[in-house]
C-alpha positions as CSV (number, residue, x, y, z in Angstrom):
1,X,6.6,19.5,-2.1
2,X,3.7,17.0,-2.0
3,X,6.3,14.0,-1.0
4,X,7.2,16.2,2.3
5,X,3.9,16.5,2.8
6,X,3.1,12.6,2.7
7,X,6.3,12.1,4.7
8,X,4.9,14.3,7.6
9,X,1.5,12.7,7.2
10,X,3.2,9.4,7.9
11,X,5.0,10.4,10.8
12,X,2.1,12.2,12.3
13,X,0.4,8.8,12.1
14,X,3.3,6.9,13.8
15,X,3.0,10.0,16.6
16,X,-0.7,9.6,17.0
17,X,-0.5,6.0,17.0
18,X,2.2,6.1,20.0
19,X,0.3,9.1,21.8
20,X,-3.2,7.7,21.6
21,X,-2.9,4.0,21.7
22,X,-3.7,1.4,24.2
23,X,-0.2,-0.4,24.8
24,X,-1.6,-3.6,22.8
25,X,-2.8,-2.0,19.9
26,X,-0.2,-0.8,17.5
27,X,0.9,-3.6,14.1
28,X,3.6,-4.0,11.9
29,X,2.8,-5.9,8.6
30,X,4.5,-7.6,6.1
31,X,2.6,-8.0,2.6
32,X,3.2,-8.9,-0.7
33,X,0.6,-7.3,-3.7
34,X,0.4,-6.7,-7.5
35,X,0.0,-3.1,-8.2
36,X,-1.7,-2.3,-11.5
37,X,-0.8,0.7,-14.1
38,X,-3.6,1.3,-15.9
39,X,-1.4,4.1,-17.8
40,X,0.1,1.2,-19.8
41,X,-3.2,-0.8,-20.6
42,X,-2.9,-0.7,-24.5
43,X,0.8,-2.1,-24.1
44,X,-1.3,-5.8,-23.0
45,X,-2.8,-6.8,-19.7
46,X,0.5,-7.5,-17.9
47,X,1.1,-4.5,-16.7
48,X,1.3,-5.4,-13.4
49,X,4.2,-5.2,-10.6
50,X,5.4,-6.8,-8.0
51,X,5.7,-5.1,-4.6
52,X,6.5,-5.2,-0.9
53,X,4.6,-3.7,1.3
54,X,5.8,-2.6,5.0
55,X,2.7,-1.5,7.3
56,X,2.8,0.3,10.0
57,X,-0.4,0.9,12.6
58,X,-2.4,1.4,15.2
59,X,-5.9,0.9,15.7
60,X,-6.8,3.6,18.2
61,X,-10.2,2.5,19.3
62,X,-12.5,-0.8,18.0
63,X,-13.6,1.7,15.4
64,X,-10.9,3.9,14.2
65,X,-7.2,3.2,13.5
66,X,-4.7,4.7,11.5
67,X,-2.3,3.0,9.4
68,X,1.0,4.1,7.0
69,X,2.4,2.0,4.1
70,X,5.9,1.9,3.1
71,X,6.5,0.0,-0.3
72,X,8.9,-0.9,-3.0
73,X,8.9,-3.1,-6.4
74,X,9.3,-6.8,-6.4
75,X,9.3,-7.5,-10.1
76,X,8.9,-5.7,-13.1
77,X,5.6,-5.1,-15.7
78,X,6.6,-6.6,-18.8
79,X,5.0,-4.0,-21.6
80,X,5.3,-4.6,-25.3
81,X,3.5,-2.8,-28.0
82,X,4.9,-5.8,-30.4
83,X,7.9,-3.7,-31.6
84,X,10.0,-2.6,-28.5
85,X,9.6,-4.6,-25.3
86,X,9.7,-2.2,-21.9
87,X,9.5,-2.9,-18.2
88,X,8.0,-0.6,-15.8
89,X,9.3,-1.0,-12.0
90,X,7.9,0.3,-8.6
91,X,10.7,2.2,-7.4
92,X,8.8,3.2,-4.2
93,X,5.6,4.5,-2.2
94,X,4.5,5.9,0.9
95,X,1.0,6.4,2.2
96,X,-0.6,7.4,5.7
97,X,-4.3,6.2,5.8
98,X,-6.9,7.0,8.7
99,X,-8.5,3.6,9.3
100,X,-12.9,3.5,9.8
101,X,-13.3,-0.3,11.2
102,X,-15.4,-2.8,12.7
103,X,-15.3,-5.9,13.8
104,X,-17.6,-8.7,12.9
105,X,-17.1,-12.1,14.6
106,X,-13.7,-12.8,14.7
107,X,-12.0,-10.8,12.1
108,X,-12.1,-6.7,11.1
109,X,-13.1,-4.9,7.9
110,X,-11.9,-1.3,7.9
111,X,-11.4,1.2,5.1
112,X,-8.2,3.7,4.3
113,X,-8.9,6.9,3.3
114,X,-5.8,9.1,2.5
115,X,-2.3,10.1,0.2
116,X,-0.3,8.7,-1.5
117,X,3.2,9.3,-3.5
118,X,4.8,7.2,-6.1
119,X,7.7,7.0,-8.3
120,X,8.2,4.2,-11.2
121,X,10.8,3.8,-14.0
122,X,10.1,2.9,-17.6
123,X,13.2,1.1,-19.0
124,X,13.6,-0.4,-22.8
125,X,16.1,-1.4,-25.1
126,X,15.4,2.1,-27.3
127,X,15.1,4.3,-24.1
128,X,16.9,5.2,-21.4
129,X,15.6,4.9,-18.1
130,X,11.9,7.2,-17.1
131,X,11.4,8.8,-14.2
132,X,7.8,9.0,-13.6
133,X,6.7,10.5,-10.0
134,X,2.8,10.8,-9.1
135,X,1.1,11.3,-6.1
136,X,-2.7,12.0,-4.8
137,X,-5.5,10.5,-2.7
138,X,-6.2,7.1,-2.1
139,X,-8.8,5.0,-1.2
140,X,-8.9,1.5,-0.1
141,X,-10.9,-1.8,1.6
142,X,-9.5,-4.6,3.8
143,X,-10.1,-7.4,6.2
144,X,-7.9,-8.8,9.2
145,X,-8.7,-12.1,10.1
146,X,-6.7,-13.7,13.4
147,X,-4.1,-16.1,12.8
148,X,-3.3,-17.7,16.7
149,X,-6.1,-17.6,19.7
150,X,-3.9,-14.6,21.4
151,X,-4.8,-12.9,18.1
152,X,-1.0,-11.2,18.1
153,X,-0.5,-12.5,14.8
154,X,-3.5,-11.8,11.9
155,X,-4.2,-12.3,8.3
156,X,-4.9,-8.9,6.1
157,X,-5.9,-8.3,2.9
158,X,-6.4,-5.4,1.2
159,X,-7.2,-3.3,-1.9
160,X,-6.4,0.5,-2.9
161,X,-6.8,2.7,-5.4
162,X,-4.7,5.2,-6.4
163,X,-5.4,8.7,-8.0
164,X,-6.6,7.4,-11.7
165,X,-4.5,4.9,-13.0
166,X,-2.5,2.5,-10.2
167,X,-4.3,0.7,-7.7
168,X,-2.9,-2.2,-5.5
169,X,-4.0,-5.5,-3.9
170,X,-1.9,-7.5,-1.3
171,X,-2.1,-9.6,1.5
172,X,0.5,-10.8,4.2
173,X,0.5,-11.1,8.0
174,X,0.4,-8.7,10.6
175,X,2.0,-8.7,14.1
176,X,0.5,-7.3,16.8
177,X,2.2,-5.6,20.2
């Protein structure tokens, strides 16, 4: 149920961004992050993954936005308990965020407040392979910073936390329309 619910959340967005935008606003973004399972924090400190991060935006005025993520697992978190030895793997995640922002100077700091759905897989030489699915509201902090004087193309970073246990930081490019 809630994963229908995040996948009309995220094409609201994309509606609202199309229906409401100024012609140059909307983004697409390519970024690259480490998301972080705190589930599997007595297995080590490397229980992070790889991930690719497709954005999707539009900042609807110069002080609110709205923005959906699309990702999927790059590499695996390598968990051992010094027995068996385990990997844990992004399988995928959407979010739809509203965007708060301002602009200081030259570049843009703007929060994301909203949901999130996730699904990993635990996988080990003693066990098959583990679903695990998880969804719930998340929270997040960034900064855009322009790349070229026509400011089409921009530097983000950003951070988000998950529900409990995951959160994610990345940082790529962004191309503006």
């Amino acid at each position: 149920m809630f994963p229908k619910i995040v996948g009309l959340a995220i094409c609201a967005t994309m509606l609202a961004a199309n229906v409401y935008a100024d012609p140059e606003q909307p983004y697409v973004g390519l970024n690259y992050g480490l998301m972080t399972d705190h589930t599997y924090s007595s297995n080590g400190n490397n229980q992070r993954m790889g991930e690719v991060v497709a954005r999707f935006g539009d900042d609807l005025n110069e002080y609110f936005g709205v923005e959906a993520h699309l990702a999927t697992g790059a590499s695996d978190a390598k968990l051992s308990n010094g027995v068996t030895n385990e990997s844990l793997h992004l399988y995928s995640m959407e979010s739809a965020f509203a965007k708060p922002q301002i602009q200081v100077e030259s570049f843009s700091l703007y929060g994301l407040l909203g949901v999130s759905v996730w699904r990993t897989a635990l996988t080990g030489a003693t066990i098959n392979k583990t679903w695990s699915s998880d969804h719930g509201a998340a929270l997040g902090a960034g900064v855009r910073v322009p790349l070229t004087t026509s400011g089409q193309w921009l530097f983000d970073a950003t951070y988000v936390h998950l529900k409990n246990s995951q959160s994610y930081a990345m940082a790529g490019v962004d191309y503006r329309f």
